[in-house]
mmCIF file of the N, C-alpha and C atoms, coordinates in Angstrom:
data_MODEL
# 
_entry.id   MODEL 
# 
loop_
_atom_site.group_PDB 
_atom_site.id 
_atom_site.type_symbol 
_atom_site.label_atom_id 
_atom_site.label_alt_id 
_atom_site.label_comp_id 
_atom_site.label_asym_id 
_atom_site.label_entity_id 
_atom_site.label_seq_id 
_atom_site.pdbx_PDB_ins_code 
_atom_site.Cartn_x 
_atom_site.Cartn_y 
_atom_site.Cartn_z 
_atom_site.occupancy 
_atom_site.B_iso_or_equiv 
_atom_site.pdbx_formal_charge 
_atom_site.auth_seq_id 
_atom_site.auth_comp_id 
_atom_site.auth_asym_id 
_atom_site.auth_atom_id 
_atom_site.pdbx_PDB_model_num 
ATOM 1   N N  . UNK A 1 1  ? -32.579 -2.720  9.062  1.00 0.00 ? 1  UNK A N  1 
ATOM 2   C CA . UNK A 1 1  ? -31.166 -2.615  8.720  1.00 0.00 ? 1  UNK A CA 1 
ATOM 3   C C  . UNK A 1 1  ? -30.599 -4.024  8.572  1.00 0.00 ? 1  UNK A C  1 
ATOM 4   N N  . UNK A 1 2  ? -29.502 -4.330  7.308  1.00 0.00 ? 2  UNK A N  1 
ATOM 5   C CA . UNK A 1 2  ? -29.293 -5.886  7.399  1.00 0.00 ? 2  UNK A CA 1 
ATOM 6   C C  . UNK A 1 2  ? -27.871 -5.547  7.954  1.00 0.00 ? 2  UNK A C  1 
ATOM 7   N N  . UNK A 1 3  ? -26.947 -6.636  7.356  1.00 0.00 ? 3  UNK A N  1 
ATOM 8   C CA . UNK A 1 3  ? -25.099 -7.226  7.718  1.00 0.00 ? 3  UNK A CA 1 
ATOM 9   C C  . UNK A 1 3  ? -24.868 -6.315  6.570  1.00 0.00 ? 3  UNK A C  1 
ATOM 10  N N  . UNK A 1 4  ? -23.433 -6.110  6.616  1.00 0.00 ? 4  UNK A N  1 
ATOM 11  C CA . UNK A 1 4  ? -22.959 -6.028  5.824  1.00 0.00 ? 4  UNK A CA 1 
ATOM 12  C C  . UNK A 1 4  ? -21.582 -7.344  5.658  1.00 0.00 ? 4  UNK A C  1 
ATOM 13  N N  . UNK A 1 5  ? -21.255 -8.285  5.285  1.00 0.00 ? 5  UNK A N  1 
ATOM 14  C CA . UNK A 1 5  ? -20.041 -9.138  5.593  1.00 0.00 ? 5  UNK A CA 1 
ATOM 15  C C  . UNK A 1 5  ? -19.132 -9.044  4.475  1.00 0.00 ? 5  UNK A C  1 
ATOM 16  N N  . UNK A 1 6  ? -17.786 -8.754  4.543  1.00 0.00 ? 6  UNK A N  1 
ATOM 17  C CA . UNK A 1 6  ? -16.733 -8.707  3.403  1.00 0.00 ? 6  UNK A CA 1 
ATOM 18  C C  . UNK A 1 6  ? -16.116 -9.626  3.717  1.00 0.00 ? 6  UNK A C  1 
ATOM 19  N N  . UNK A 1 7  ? -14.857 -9.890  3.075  1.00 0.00 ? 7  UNK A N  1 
ATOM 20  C CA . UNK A 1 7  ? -13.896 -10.383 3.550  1.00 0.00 ? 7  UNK A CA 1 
ATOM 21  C C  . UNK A 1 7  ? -12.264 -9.340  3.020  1.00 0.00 ? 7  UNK A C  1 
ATOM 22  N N  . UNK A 1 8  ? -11.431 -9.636  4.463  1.00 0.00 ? 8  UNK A N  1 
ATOM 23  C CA . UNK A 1 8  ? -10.360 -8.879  4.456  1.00 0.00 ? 8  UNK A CA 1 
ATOM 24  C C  . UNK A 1 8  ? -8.918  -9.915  4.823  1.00 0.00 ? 8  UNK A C  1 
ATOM 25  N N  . UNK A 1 9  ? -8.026  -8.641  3.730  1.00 0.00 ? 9  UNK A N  1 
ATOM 26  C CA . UNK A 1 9  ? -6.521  -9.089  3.717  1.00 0.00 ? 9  UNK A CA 1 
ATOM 27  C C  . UNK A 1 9  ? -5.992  -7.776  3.799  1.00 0.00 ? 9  UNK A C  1 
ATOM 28  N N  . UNK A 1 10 ? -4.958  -7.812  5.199  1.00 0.00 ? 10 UNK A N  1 
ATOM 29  C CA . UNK A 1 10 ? -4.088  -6.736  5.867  1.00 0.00 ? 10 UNK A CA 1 
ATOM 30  C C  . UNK A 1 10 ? -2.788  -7.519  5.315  1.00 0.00 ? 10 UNK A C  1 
ATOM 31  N N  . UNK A 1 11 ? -2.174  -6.438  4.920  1.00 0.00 ? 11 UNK A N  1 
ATOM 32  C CA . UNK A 1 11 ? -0.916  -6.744  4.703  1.00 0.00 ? 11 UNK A CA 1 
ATOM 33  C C  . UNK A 1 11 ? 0.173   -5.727  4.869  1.00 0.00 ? 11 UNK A C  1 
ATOM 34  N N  . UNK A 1 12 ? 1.184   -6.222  5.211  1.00 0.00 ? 12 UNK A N  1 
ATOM 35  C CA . UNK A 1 12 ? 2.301   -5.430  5.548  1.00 0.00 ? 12 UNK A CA 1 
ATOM 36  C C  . UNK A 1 12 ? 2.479   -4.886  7.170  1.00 0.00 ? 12 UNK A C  1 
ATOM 37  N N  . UNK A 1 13 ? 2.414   -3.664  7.385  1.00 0.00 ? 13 UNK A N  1 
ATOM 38  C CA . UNK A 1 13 ? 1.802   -3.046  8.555  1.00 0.00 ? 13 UNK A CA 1 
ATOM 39  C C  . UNK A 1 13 ? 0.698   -3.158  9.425  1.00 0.00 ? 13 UNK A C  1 
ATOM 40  N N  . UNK A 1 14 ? -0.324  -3.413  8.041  1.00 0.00 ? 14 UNK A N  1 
ATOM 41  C CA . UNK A 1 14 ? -1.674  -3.303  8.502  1.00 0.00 ? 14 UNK A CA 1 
ATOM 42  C C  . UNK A 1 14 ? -2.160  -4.838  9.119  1.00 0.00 ? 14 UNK A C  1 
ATOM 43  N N  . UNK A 1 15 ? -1.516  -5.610  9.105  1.00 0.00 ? 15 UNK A N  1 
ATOM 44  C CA . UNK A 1 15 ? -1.504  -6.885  9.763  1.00 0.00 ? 15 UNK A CA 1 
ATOM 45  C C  . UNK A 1 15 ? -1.925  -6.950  10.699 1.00 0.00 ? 15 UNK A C  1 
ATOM 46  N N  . UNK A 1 16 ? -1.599  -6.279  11.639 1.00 0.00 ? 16 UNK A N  1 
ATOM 47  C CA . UNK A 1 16 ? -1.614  -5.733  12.853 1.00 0.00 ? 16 UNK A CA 1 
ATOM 48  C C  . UNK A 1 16 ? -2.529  -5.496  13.943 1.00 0.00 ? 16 UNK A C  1 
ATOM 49  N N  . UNK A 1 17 ? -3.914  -4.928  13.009 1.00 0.00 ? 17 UNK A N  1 
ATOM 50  C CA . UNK A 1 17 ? -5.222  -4.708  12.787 1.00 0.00 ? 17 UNK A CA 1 
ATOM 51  C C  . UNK A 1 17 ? -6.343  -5.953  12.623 1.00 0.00 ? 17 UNK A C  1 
ATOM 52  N N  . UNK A 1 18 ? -5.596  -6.821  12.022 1.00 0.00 ? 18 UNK A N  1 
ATOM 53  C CA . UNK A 1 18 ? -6.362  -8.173  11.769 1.00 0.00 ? 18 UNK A CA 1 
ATOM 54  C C  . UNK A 1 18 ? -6.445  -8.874  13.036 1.00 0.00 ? 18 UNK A C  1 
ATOM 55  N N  . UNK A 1 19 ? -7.418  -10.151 12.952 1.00 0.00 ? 19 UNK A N  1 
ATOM 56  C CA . UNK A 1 19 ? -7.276  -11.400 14.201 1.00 0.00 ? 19 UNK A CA 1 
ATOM 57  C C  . UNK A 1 19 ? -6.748  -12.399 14.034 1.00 0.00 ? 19 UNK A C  1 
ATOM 58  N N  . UNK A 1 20 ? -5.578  -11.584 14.348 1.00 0.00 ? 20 UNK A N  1 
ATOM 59  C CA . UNK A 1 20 ? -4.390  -12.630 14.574 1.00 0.00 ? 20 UNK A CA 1 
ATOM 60  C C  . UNK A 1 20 ? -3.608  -12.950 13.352 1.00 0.00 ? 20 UNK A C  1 
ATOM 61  N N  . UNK A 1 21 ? -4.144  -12.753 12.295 1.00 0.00 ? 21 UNK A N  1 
ATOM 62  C CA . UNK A 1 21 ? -3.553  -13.304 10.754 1.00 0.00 ? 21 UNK A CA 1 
ATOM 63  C C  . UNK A 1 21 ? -3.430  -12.521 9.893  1.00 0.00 ? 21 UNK A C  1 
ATOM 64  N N  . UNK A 1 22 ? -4.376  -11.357 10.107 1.00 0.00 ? 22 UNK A N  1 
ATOM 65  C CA . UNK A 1 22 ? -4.485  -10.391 8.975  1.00 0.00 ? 22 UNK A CA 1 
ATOM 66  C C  . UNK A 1 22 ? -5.521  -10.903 7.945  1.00 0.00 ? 22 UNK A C  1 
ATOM 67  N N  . UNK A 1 23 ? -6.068  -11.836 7.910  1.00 0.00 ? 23 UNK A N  1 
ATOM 68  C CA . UNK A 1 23 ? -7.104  -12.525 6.793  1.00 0.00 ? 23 UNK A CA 1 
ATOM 69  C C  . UNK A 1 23 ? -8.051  -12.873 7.685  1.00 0.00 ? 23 UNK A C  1 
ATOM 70  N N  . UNK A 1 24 ? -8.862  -12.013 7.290  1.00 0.00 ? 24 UNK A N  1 
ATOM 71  C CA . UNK A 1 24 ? -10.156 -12.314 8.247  1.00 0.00 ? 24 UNK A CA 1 
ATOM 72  C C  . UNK A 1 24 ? -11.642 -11.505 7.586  1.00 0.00 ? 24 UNK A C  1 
ATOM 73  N N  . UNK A 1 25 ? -13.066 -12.424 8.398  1.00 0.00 ? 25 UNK A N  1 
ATOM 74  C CA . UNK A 1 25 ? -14.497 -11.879 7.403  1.00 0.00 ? 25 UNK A CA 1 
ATOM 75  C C  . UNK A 1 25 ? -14.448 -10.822 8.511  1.00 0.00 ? 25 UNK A C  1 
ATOM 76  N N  . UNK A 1 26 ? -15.556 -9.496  8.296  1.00 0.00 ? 26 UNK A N  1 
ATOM 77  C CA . UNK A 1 26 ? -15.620 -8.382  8.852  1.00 0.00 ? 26 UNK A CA 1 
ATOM 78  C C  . UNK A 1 26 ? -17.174 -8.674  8.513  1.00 0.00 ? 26 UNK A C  1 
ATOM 79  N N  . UNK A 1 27 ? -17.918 -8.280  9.730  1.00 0.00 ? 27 UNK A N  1 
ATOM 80  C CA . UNK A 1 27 ? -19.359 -8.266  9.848  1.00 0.00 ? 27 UNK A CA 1 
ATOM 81  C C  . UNK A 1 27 ? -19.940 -7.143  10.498 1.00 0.00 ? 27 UNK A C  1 
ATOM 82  N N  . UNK A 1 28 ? -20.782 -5.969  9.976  1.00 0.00 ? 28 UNK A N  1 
ATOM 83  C CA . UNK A 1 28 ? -21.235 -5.239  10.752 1.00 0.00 ? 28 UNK A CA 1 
ATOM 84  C C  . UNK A 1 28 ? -22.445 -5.215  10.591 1.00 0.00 ? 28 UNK A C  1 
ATOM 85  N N  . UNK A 1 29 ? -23.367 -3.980  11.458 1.00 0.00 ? 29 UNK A N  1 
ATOM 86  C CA . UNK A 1 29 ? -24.880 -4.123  11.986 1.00 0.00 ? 29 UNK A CA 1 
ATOM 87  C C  . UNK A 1 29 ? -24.956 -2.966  10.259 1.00 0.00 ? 29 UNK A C  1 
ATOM 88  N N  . UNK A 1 30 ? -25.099 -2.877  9.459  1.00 0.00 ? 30 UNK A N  1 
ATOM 89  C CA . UNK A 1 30 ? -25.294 -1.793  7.846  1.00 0.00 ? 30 UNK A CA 1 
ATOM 90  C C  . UNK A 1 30 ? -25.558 -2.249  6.679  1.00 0.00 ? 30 UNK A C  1 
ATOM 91  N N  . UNK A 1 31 ? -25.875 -1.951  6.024  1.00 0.00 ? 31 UNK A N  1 
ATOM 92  C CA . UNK A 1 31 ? -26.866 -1.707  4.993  1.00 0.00 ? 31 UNK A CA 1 
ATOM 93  C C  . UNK A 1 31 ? -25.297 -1.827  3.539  1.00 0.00 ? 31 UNK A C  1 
ATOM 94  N N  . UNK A 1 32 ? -24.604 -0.752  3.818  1.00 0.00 ? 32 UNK A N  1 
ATOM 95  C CA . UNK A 1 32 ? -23.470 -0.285  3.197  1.00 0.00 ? 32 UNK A CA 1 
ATOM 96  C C  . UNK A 1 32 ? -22.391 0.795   4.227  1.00 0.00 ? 32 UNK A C  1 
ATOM 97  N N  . UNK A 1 33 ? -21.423 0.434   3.676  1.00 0.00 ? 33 UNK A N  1 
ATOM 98  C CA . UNK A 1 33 ? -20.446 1.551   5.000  1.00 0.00 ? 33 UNK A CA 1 
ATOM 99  C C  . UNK A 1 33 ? -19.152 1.953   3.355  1.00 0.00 ? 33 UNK A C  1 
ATOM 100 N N  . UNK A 1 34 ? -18.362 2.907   4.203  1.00 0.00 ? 34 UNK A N  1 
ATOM 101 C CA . UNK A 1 34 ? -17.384 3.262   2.514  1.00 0.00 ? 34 UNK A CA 1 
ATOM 102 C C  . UNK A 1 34 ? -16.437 3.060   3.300  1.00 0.00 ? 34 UNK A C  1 
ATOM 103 N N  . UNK A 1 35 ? -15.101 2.797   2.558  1.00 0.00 ? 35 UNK A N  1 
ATOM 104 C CA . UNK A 1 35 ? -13.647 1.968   2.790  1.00 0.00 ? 35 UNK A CA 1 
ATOM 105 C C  . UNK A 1 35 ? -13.569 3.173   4.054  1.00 0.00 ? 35 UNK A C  1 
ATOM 106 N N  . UNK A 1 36 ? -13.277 4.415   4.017  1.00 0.00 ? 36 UNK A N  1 
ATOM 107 C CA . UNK A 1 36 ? -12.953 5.102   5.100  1.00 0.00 ? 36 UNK A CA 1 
ATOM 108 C C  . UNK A 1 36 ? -13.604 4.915   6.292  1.00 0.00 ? 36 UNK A C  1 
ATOM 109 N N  . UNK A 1 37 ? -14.749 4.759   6.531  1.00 0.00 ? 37 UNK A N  1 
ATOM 110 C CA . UNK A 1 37 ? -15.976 3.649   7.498  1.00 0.00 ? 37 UNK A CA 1 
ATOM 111 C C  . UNK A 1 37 ? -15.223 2.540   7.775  1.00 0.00 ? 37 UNK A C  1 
ATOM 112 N N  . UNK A 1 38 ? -14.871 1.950   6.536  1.00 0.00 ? 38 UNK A N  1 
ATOM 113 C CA . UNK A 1 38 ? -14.417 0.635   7.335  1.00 0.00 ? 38 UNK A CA 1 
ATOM 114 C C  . UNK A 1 38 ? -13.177 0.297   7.787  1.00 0.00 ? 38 UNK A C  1 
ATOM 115 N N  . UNK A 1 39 ? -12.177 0.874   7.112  1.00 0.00 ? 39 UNK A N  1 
ATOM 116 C CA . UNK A 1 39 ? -10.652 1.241   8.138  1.00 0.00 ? 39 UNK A CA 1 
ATOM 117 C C  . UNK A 1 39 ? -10.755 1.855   9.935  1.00 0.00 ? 39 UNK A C  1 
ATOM 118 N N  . UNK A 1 40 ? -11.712 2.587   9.347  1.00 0.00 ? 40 UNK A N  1 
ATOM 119 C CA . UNK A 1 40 ? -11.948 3.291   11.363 1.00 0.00 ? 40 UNK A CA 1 
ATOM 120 C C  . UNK A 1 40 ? -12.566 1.913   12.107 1.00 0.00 ? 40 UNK A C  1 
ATOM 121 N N  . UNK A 1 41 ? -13.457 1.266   11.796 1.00 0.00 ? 41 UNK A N  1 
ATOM 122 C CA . UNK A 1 41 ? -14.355 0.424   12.538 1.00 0.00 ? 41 UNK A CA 1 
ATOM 123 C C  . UNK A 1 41 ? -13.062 -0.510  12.278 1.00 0.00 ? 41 UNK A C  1 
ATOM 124 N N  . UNK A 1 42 ? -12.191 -1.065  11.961 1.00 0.00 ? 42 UNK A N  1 
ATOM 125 C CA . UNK A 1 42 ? -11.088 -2.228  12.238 1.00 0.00 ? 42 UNK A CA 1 
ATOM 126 C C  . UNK A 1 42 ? -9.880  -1.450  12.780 1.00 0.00 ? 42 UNK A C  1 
ATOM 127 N N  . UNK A 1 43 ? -9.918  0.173   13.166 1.00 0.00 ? 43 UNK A N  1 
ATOM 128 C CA . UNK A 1 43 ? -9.057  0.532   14.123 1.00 0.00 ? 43 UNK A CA 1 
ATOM 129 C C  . UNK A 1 43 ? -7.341  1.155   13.058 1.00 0.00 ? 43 UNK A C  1 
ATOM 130 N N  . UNK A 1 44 ? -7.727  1.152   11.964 1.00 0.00 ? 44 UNK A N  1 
ATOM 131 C CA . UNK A 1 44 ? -6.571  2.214   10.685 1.00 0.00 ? 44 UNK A CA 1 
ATOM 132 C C  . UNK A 1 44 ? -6.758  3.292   10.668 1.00 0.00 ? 44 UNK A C  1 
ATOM 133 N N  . UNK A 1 45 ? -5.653  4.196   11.665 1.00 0.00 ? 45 UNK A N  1 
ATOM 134 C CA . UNK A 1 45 ? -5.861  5.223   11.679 1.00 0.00 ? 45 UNK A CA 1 
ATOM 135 C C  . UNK A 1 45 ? -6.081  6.332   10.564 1.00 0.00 ? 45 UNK A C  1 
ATOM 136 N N  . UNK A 1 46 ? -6.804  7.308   10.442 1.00 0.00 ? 46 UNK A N  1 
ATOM 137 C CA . UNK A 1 46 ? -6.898  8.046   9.446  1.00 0.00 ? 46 UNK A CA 1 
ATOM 138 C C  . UNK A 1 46 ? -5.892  8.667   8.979  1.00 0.00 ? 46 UNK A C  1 
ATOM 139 N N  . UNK A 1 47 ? -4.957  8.779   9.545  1.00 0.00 ? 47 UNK A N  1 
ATOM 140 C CA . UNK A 1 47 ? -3.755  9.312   9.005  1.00 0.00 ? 47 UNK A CA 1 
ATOM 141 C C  . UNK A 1 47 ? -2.430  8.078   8.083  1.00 0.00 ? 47 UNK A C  1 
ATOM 142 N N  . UNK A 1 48 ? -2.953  7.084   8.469  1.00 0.00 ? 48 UNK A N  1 
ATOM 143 C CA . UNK A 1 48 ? -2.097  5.815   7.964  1.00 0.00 ? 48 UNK A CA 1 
ATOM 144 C C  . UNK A 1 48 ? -1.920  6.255   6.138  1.00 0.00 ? 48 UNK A C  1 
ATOM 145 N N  . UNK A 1 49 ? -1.154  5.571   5.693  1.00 0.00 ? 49 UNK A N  1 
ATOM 146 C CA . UNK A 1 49 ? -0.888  5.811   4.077  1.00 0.00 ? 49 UNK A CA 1 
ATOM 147 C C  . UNK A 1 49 ? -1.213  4.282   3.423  1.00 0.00 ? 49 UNK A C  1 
ATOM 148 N N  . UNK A 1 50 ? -2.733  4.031   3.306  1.00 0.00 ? 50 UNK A N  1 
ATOM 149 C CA . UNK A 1 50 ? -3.451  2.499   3.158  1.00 0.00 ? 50 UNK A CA 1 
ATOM 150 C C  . UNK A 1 50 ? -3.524  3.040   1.562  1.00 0.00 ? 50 UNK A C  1 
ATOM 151 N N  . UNK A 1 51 ? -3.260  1.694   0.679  1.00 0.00 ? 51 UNK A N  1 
ATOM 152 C CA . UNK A 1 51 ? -4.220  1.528   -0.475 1.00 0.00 ? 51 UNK A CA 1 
ATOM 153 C C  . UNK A 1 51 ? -4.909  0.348   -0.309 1.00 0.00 ? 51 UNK A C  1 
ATOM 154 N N  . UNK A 1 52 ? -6.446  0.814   -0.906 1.00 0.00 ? 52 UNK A N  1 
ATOM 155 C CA . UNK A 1 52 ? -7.374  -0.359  -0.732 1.00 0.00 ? 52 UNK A CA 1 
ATOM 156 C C  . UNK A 1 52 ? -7.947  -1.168  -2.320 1.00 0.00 ? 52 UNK A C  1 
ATOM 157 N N  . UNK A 1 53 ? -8.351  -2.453  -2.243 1.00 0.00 ? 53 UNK A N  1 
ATOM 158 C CA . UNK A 1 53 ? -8.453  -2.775  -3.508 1.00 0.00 ? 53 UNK A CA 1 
ATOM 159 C C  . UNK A 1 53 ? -9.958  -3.535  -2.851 1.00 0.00 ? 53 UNK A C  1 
ATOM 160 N N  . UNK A 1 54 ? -10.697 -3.420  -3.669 1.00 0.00 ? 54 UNK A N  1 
ATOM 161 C CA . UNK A 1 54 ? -12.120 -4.053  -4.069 1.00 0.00 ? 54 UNK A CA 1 
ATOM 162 C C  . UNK A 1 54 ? -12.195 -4.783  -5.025 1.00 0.00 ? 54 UNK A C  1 
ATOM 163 N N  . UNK A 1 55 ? -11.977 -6.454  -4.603 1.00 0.00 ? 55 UNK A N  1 
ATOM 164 C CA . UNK A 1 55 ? -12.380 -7.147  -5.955 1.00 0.00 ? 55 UNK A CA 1 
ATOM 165 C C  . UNK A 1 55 ? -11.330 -6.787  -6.714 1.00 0.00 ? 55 UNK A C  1 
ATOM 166 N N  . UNK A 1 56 ? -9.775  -6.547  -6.440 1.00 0.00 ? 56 UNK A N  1 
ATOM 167 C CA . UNK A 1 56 ? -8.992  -6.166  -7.443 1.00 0.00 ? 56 UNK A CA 1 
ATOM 168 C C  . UNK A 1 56 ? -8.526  -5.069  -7.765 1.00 0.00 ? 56 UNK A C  1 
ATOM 169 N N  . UNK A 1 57 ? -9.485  -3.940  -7.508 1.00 0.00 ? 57 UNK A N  1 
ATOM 170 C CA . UNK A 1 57 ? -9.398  -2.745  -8.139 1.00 0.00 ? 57 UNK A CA 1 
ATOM 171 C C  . UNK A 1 57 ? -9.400  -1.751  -6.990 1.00 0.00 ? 57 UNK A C  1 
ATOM 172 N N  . UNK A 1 58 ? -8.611  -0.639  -7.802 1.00 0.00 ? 58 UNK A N  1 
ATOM 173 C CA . UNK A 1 58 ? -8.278  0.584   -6.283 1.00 0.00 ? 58 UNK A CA 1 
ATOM 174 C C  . UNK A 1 58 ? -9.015  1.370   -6.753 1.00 0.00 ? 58 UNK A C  1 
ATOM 175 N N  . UNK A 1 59 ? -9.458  0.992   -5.043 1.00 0.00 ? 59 UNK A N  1 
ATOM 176 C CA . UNK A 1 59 ? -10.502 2.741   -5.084 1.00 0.00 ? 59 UNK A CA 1 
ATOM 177 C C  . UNK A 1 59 ? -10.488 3.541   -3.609 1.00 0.00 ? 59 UNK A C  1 
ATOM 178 N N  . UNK A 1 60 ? -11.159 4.404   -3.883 1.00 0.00 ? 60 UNK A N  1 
ATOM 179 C CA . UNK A 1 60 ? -10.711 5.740   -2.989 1.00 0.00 ? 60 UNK A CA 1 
ATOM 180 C C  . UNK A 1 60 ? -11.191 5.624   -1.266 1.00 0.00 ? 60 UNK A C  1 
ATOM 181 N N  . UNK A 1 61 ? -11.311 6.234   -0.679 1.00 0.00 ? 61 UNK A N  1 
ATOM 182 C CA . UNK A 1 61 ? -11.976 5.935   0.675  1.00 0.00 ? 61 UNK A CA 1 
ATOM 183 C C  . UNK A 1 61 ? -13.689 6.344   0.943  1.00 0.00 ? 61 UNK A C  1 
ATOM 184 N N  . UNK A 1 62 ? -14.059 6.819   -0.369 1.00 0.00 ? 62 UNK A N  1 
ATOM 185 C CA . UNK A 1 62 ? -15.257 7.597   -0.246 1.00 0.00 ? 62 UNK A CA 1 
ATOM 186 C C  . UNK A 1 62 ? -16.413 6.270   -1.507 1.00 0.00 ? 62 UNK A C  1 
ATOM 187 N N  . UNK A 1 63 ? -15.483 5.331   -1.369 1.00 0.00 ? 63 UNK A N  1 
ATOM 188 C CA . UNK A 1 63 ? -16.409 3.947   -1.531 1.00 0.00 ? 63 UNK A CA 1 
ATOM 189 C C  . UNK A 1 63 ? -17.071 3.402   -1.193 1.00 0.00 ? 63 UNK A C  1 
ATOM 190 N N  . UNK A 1 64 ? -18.205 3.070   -1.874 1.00 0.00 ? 64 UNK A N  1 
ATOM 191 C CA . UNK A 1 64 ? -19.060 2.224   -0.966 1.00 0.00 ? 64 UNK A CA 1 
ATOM 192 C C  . UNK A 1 64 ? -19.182 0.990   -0.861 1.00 0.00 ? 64 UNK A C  1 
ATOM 193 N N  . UNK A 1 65 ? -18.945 0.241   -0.107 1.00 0.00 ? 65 UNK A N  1 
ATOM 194 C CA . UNK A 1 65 ? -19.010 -1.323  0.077  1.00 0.00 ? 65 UNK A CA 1 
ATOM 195 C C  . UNK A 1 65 ? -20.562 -1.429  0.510  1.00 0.00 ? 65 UNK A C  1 
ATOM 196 N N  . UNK A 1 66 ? -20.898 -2.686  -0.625 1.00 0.00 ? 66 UNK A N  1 
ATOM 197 C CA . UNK A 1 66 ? -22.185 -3.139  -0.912 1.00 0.00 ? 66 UNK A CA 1 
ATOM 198 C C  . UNK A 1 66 ? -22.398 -5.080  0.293  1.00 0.00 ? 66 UNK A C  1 
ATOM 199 N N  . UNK A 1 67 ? -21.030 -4.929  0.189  1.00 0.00 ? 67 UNK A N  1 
ATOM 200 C CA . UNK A 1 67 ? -21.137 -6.796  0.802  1.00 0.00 ? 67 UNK A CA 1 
ATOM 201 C C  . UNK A 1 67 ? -20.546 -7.532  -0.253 1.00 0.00 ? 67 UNK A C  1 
ATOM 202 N N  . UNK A 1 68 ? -20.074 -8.918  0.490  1.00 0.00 ? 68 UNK A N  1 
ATOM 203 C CA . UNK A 1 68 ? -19.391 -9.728  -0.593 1.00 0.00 ? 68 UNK A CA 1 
ATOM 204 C C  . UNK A 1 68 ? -18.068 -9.511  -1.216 1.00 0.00 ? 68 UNK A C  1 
ATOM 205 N N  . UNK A 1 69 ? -17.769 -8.388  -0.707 1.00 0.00 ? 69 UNK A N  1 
ATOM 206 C CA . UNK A 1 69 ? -16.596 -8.298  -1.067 1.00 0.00 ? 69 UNK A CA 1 
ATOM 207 C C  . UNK A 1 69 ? -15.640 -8.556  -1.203 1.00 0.00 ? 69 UNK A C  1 
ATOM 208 N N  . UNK A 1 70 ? -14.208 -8.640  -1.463 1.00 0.00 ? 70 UNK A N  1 
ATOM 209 C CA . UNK A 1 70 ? -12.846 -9.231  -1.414 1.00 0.00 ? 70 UNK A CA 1 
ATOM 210 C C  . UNK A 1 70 ? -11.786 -8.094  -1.186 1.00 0.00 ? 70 UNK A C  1 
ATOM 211 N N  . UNK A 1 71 ? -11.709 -7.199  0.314  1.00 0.00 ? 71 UNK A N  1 
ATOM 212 C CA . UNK A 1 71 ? -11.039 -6.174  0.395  1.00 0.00 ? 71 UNK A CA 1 
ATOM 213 C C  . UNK A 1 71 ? -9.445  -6.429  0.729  1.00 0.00 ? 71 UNK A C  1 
ATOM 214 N N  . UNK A 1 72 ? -8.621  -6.039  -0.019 1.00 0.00 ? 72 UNK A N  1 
ATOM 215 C CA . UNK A 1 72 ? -7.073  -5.896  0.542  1.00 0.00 ? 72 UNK A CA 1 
ATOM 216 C C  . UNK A 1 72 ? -6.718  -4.575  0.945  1.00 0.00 ? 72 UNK A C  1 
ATOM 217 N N  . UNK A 1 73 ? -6.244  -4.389  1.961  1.00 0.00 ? 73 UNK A N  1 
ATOM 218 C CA . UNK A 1 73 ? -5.415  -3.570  2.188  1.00 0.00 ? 73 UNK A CA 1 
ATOM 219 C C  . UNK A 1 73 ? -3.807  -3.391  2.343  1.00 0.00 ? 73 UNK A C  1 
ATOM 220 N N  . UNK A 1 74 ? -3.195  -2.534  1.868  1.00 0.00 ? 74 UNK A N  1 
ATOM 221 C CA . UNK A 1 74 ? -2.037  -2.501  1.744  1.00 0.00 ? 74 UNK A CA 1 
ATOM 222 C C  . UNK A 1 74 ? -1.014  -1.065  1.643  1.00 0.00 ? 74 UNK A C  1 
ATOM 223 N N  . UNK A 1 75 ? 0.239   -0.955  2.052  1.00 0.00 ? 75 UNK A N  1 
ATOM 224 C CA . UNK A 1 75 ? 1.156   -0.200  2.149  1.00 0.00 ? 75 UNK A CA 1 
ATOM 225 C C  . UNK A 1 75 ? 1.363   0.710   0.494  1.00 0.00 ? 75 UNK A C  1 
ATOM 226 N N  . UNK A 1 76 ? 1.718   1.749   0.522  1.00 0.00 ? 76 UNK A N  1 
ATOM 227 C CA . UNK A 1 76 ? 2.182   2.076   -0.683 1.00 0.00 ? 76 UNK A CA 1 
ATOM 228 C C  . UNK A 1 76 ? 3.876   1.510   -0.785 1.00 0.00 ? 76 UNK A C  1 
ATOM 229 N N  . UNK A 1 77 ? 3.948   1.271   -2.432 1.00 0.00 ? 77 UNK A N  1 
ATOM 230 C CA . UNK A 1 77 ? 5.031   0.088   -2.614 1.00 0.00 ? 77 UNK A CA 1 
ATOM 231 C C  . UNK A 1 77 ? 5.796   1.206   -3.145 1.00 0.00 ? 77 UNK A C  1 
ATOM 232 N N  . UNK A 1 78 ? 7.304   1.258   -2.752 1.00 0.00 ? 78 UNK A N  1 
ATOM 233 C CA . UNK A 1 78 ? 8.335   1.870   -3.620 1.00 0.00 ? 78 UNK A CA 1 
ATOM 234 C C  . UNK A 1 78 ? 9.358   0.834   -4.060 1.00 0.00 ? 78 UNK A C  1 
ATOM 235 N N  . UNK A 1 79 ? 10.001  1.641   -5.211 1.00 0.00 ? 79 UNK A N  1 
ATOM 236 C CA . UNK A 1 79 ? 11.576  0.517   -5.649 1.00 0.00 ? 79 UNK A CA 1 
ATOM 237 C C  . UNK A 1 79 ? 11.583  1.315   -6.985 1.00 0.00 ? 79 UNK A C  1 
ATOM 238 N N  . UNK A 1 80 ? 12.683  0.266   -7.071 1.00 0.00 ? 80 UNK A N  1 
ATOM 239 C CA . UNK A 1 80 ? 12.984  1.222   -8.629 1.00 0.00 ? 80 UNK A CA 1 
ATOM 240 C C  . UNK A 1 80 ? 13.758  0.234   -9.105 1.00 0.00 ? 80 UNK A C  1 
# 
């Protein structure tokens, strides 16, 4: 089994969750884990209302993170 290492940006709420800054690398003992895997293992509850972006792009919780990544997390945005 190898690392898996990303890197993460909490923002808003989810700050909270981070060490100390909210911008921080995430290292686990896997191969691959999916965004919903990896919100639980940094402690976002499953019920929270997170959008996640990979490298830019939103995707669902049933993602798989490969490593290397560039994950944000974030609040859903309203206004008008």
């Amino acid at each position: 089994m190898g690392t898996l290492k990303i890197a993460l940006r909490l923002q808003g709420p989810f700050a909270k969750y981070g060490r100390g800054t909210g911008v921080f690398e995430w290292e686990m003992a896997a191969d691959r884990c999916t965004v919903e895997e990896l919100l639980a293992q940094i402690g976002i509850p499953a019920t929270a209302k997170a959008f996640v972006s990979v490298d830019g792009i939103k995707r669902d919780p049933d993602y798989i993170l490969q490593g290397g990544e560039r994950i944000v997390v974030f609040p859903p945005v309203t206004g008008g």
